[in-house]
GUTOR-212672 format. One record per residue: x, y, z of N, C-alpha, C, O in turn. Coordinates in steps of 0.02 Angstrom, whole numbers, plus 50000, padded with zeros to 5 digits. Atoms other than C-alpha are relative to their C-alpha. Example, Ala and Ser with C-alpha at 12.3 -4.5 7.8 and 13.67 -1.06 7.14 Angstrom:
<nodes>
500454994150000506154977550390500455006050000500975005950033
499584994149997506844994750357499615005550037499865011050045
</nodes>
This chain:
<nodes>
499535005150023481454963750561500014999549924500544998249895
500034999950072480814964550376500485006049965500795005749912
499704992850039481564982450341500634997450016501064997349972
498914999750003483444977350427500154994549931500624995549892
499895005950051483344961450303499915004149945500385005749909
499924995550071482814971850169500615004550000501025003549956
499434995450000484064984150199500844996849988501384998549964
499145004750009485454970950212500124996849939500694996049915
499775001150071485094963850045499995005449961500335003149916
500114994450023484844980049966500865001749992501145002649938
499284999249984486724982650041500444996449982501004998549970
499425006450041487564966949975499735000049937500144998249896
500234997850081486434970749805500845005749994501355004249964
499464996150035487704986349799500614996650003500894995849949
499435002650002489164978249851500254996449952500804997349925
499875003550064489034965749723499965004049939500435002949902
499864995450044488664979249592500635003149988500945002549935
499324996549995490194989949646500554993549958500764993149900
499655005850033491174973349629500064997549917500564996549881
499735001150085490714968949446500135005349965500465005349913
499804994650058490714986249388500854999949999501155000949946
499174997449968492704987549472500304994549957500824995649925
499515004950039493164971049391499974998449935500464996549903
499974999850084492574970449220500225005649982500515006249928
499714993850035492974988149215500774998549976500974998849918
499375000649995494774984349252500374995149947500944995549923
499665005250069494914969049120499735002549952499714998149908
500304997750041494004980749005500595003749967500745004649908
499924994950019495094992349037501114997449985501615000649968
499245003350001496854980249039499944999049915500445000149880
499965002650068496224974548858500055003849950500235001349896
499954994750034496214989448779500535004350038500295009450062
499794996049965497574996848863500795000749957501044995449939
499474998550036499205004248770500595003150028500675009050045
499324998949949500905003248851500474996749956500514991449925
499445000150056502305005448760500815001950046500955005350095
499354994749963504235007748785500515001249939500854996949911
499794998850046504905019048660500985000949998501285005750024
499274999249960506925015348665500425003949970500375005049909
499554998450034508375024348650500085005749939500435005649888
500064994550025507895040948594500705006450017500565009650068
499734995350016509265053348577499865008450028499635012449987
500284993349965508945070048689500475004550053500845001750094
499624997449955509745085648780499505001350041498995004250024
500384999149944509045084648961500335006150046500915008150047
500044994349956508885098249082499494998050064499044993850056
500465002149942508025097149264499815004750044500155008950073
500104991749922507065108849389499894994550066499844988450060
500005002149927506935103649569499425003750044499285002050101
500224997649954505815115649621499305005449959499495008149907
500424997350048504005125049552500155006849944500055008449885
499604993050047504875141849520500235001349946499995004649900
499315002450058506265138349414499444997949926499275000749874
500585003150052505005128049313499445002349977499295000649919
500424994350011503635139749309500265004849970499985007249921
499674995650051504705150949250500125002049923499965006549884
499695002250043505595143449130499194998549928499055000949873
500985000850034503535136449068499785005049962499645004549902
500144995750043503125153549045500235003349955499885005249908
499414996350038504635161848968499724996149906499584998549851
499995005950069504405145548832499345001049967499445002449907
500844996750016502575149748791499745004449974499285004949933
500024992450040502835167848769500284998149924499944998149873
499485001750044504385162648656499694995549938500044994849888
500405005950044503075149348551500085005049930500085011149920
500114997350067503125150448370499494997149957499164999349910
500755003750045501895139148307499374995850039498784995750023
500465003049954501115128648443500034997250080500534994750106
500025000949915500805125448626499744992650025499234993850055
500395004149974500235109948677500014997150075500414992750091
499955002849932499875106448861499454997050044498854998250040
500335006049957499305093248994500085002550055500545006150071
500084999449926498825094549159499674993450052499094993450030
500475003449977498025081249266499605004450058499005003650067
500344995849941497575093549414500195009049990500775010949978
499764993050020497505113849390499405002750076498835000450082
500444995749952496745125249557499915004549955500275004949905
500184995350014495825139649513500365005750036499935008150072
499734994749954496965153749603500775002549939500845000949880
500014994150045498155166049537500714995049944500584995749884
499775004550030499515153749460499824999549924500025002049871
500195000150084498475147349328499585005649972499485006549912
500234991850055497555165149302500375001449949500205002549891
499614996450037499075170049249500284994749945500544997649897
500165005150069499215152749121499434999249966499414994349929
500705000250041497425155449050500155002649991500465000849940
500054993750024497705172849032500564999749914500405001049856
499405000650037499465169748936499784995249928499964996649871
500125004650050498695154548833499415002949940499325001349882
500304997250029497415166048797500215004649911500085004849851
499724995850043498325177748722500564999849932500745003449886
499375004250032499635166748647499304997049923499334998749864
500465001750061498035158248536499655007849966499475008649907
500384996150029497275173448508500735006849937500605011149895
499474996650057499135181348411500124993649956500604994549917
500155001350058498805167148303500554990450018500674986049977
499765006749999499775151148389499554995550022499144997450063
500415005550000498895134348389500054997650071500624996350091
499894998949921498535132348580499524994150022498954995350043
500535003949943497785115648652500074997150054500554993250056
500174999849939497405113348809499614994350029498994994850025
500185005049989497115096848880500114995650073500634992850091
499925000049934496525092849060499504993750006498984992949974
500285006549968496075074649158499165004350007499085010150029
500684998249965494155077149182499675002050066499335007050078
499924999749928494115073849367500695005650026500645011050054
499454995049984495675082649399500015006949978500405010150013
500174996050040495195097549286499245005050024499015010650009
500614996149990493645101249360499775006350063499225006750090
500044993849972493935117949462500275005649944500415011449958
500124994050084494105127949289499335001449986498884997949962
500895001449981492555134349315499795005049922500105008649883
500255000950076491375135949171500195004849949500365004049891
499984992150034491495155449135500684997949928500744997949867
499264998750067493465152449085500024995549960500514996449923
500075004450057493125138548974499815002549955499965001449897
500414998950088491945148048875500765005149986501095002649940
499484994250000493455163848883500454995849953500654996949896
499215004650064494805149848813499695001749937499815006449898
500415002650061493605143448687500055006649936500255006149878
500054993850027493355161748628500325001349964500265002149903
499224995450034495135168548618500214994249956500704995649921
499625003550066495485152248499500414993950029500694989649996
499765006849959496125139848640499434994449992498854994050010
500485010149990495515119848605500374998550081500914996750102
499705006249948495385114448770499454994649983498934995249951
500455005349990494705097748795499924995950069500294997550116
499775004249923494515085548946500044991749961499784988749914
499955007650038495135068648929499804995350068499894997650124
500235006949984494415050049002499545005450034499745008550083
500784998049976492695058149037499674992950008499614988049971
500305009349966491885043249144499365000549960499125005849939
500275002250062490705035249035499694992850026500084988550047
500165008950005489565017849053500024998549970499925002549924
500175004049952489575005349050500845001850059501335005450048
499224997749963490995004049217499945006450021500465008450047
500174992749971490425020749267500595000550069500855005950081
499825000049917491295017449445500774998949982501195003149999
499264999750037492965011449359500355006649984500785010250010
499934993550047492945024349237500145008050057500455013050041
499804994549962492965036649390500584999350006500895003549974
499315000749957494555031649466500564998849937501164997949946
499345003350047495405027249286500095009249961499645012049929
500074993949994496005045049264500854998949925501154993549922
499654994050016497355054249140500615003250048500655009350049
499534996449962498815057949257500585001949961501055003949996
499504996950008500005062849151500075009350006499635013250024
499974992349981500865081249151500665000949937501264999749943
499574999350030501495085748983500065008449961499555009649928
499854996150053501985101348891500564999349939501104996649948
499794999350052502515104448706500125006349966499665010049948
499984993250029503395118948631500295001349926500865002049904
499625000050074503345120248452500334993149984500924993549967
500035004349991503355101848448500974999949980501234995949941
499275001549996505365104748466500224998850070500774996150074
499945000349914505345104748675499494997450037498904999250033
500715001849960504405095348798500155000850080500724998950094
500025001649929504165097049004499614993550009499074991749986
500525005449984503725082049070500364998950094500944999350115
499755000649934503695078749266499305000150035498745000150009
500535000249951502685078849444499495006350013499065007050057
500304993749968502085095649438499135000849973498994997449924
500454997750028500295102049406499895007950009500415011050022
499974992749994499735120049418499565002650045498955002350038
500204997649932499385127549578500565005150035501155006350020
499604997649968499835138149707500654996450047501254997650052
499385002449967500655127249817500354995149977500564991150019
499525001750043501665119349669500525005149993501085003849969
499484995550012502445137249679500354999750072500765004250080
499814998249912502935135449880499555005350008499875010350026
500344995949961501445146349921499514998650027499095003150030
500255002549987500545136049991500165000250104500504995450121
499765001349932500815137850201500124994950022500674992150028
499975010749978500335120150264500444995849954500494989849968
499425003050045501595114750133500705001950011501144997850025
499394995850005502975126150134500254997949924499904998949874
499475000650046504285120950012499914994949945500394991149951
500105003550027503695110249879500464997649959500675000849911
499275003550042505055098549811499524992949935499164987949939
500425005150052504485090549646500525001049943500995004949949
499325001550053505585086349478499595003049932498985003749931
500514999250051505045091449309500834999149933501404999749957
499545003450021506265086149167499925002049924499524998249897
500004998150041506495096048999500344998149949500954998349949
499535003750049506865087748836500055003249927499565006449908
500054998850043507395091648680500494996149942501034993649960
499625005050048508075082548515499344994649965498814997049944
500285002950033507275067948447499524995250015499144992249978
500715003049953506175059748582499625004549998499085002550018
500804996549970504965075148592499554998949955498985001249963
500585003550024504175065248443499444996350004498904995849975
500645004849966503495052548558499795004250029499235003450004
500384995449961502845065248656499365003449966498805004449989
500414996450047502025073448522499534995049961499024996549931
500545007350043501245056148446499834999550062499275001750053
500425002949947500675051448622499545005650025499045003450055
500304993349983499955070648660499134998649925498535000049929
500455000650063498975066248478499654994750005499124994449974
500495007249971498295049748545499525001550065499044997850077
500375002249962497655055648699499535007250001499165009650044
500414990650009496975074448629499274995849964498714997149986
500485003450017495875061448515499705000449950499194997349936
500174998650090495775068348334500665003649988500945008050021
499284997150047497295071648219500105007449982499695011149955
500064994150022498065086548202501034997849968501374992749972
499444999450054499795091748087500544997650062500425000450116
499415002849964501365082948184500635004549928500535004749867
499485000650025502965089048118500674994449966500834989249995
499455005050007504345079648044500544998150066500625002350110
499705001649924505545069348189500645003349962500765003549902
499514995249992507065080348221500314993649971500064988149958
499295003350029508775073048156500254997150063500435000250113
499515000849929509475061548276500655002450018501105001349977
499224998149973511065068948378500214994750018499864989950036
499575004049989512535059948401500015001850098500004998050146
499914996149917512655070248580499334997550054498864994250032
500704999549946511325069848743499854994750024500354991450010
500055004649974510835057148817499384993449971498984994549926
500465007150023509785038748793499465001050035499475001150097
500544998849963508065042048823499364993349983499134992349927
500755004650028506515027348832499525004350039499435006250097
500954997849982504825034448829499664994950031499434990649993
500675005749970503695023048958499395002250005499215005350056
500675000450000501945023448905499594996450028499574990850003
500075007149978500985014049012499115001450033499035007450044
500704998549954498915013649104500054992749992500474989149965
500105005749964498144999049172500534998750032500835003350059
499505002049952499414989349257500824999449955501334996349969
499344998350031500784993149146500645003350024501205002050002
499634999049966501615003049262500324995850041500924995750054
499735004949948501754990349377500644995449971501214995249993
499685004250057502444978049239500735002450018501144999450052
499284996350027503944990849194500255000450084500834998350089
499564997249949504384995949384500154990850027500744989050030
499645004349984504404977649444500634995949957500974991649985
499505003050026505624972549303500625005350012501165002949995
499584997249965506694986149372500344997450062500934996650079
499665002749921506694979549544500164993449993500554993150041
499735005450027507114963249492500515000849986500794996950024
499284999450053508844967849386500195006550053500705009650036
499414996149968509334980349524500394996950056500134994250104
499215004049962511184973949607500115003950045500195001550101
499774998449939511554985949706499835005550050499945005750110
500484996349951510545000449757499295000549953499234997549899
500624998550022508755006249715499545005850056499215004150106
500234996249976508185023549767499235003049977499205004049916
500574999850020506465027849747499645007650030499465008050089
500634993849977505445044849773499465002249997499485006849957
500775000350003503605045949788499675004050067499955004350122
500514996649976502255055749865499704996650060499584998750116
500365005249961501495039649926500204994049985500334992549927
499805005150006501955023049967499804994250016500074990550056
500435003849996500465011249933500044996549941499714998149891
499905005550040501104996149835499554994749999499244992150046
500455006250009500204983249754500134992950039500294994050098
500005007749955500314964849829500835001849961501235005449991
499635000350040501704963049680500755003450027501295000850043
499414994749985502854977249719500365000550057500975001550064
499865000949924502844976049899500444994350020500964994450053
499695008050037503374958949864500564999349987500944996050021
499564999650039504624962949738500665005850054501275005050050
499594995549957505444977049866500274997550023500864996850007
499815004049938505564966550018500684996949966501244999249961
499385002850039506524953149920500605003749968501155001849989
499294995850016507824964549839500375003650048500975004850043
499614998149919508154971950022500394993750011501004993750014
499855006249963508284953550076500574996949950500944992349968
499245002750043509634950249928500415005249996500735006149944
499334995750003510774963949974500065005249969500605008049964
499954996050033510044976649867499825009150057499375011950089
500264990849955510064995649955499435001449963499485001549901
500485000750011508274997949945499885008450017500255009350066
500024996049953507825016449995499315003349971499185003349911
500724996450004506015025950010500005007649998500095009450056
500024993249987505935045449984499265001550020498914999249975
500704998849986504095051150070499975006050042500425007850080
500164992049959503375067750143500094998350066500174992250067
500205002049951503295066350315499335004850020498975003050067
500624995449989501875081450309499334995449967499344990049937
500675004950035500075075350257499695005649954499675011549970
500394995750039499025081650087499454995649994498914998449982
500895004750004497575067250083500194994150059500574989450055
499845005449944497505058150254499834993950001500004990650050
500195005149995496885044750222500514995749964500784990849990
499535003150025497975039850088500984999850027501424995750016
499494998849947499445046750201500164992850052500634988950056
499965003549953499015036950334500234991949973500694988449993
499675006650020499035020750233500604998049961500794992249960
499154996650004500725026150164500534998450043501084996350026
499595001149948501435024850325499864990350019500234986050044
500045005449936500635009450383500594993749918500664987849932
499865003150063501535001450199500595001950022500904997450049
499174998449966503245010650251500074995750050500634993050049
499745002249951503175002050401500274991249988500714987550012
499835008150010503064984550329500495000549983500844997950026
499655000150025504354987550231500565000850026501074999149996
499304996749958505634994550360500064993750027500644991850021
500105006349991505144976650430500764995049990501194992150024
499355003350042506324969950299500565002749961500845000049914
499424998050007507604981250284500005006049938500545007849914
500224993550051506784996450151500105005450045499785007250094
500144992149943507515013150212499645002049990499465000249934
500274996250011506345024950230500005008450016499795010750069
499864991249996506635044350220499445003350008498995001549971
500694993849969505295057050286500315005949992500525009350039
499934990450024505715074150197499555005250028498955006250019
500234995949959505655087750318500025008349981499925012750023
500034994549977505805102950242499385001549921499415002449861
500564996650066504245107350138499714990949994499924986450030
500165003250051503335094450033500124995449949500214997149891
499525000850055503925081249956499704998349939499454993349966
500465004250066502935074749765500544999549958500314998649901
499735002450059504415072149663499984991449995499944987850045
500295007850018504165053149560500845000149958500955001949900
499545002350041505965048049530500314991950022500124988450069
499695005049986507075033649517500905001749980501125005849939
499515001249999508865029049544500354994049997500234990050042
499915009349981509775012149513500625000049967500765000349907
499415005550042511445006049506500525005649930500785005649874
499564994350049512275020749442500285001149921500785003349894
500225004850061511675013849280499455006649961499665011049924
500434993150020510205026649236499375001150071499304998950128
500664997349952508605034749313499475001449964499395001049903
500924998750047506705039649282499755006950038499775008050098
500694994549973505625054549315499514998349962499584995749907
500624998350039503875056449270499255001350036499125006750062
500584997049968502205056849338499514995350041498974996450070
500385005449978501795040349390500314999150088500884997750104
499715003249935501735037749594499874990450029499494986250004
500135005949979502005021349710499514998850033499464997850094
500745002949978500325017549714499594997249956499554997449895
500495003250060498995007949668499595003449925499675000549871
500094993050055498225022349541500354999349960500194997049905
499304999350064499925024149455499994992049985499934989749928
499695005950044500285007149443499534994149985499774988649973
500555003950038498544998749390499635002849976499354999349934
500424997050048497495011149322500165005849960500025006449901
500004992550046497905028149268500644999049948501144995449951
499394997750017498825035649137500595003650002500565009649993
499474997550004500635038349146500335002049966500145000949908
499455000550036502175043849079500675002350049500765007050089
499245000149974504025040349130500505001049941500364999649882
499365001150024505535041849059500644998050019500765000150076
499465003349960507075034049097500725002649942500675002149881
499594997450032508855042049041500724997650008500874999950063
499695001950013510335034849015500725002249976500805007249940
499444996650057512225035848958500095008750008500215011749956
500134992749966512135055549056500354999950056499994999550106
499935002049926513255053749198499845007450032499685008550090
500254992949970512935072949211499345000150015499184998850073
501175000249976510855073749226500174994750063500024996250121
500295002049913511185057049351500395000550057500364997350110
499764997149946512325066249439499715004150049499725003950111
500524993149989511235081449453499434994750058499504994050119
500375005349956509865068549519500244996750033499834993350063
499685004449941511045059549626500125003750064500085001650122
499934996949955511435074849704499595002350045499705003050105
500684997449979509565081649726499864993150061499554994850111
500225005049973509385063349810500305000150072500004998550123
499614999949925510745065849953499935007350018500115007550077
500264998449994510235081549956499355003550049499295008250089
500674999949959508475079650014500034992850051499614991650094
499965004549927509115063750122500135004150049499805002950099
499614997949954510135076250222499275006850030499375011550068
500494996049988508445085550240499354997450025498815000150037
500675003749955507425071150316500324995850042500934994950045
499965004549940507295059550456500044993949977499664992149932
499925008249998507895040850462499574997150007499834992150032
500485004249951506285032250515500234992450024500504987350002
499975006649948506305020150639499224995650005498644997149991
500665003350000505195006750672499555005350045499025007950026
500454996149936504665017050853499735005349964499175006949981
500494994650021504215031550740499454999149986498925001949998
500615003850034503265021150655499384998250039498794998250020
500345004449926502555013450826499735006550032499215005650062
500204995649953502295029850905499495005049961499365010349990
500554995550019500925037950782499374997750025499194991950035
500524999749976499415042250840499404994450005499094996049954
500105004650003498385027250868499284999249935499124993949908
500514999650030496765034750757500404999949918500034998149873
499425000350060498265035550600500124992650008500064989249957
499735007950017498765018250629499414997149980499424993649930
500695004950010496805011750639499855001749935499664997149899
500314997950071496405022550473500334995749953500084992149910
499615004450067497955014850379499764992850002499724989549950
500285008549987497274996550456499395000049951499384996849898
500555002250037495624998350392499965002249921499714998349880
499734996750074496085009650220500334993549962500184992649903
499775003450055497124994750165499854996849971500294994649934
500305005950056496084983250073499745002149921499554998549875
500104995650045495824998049957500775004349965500895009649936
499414996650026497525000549919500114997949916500565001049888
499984997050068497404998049739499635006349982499795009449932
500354993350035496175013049727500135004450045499645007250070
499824998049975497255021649825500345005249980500655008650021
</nodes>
């Protein structure tokens, strides 16, 4: 009887530990936290739909570098993909262009040691960024670096859902077809890009002068945002949208807030609509995905289940007004701790055509869900998402 008692305070000892590390971390990490929205930048946009195209296009731009490379990743596999982007970055620093290389810690960590030293060598700075750290140790895990940026010759930037892998290219089997957005800018916003790339690399290096603004291209705001900053910016969206609001995400594990904020804009007449995989890549968070779709269908949130491949593109649509890509999903992660970046574009009826089209599209490529769909999964999927949800901010 002494050992279960010991054992049980021993057990609510951690619990309460976990607890203060999670919550001071989080107001540690709200108070120091830098979210910005840079407006009304001036830019010619371009869009891929699909890893190829964009991979392509990635490498072509890289070769083509004239002075510097700068790129982000939050997640990179070790397989032949990024061989063939080490190898290239390699070679690219070692003919004499300034090449850094800057990967989430956690997300980063299947670059296994050898090719680090190999970068290092040929003249590539990589670094890793938010290396967890005490105090908050347990925070600090989960408060991650998600953005996904490249810089070319600080005159072009990619920014979007992709990271670098195989089955970001569709070669992935259990995936098939990976549908993700990635969103190429150029003009006079790829400054913020290049000041926010210099804030989170973490020592100064030479920035160029900001391009000349064009009269042409479209209205671009830069959304900078970690801690709950995301949240901030997407619920003042759903608020001020009249008449539709299309949404595409990976995963669809909303905060109290958002969930909140959805419902109600269904319930005032606003076309509300959900884009989501219907395949699974982390079940657990899957599962509670669904059981969050379902509330929502509740009160009148379509929800779309994209059937052919994969879905991870992070966009928005509203009100035939403007749209967003970027890297932040509907979940707790994106929209209370990590770092993001969105952009939202404007005054383009071509780009949110292009994305209007990709949107009907990939409707005409998924299933309606119904509540019964909803009702008819497997009963060990419904219990996971039941008990998973109280963890849906670190979701």
């Amino acid at each position: 009887m002494y050992v279960f008692f010991l054992l049980l305070a021993l057990l609510f000892l951690l619990v309460v530990l976990i607890w203060v590390d999670l919550t001071l971390g989080r107001k540690h990490s709200k108070r120091s936290a830098v979210n910005r929205l840079i407006g009304h930048k001036h830019a010619f946009v371009s869009i891929f739909d699909d890893g190829i195209s964009f991979y392509d296009a990635l490498i072509r731009d890289i070769k083509a570098a004239q002075q510097s490379v700068d790129i982000q990743f939050f997640l990179v596999k070790w397989d032949e993909p990024t061989q063939q982007l080490v190898d290239l970055l390699q070679q690219r620093a070692q003919e004499g262009i300034k090449v850094r290389f800057l990967l989430d810690r956690i997300g980063g960590y299947r670059l296994p040691q050898k090719e680090r030293k190999l970068l290092r060598q040929s003249g590539v700075m990589l670094r890793f960024a938010n290396i967890p750290r005490f105090p908050y140790l347990l925070y600090n895990l989960n408060f991650r670096n998600h953005r996904k940026v490249t810089i070319i010759d600080q005159k072009s930037v990619y920014i979007g859902g992709f990271n670098i892998g195989k089955e970001y290219l569709s070669k992935e089997p259990r995936f098939g077809f990976w549908r993700d957005c990635v969103v190429k800018l150029e003009g006079e916003a790829v400054y913020s890009f290049v000041q926010l790339f210099a804030t989170d690399w973490g020592t100064p290096f030479r920035i160029l002068p900001k391009q000349a603004p064009s009269f042409d291209g479209a209205q671009v705001e830069v959304v900078i945002t970690e801690a709950d900053g995301y949240e901030d910016w997407l619920l003042h969206q759903i608020h001020h949208a009249r008449n539709y609001l299309y949404i595409g995400t990976p995963y669809c594990v909303p905060t109290r807030r958002v969930e909140r904020a959805l419902k109600r804009a269904s319930e005032r007449g606003v076309d509300v609509r959900l884009m989501l995989p219907s395949k699974v890549d982390h079940y657990v968070v899957n599962q509670v995905s669904f059981h969050f779709a379902r509330r929502l269908l509740q009160h009148g949130v379509r929800i779309n289940l994209y059937q052919n491949g994969f879905y991870h593109a992070k966009i928005v649509l509203c009100d035939d007004s403007w749209c967003a890509v970027g890297s932040a999903n509907l979940d707790g992660r994106s929209l209370l701790i990590n770092k993001e970046i969105t952009i939202t574009i404007r005054q383009n009826d071509l780009f949110y055509a292009q994305l209007f089209d990709l949107w009907n599209k990939d409707e005409r490529s998924s299933i309606d869900a119904s509540m019964h769909d909803m009702q008819k999964r497997p009963w060990i999927a419904k219990a996971t998402g039941i008990l998973f949800r109280p963890l849906r901010n670190y979701l």
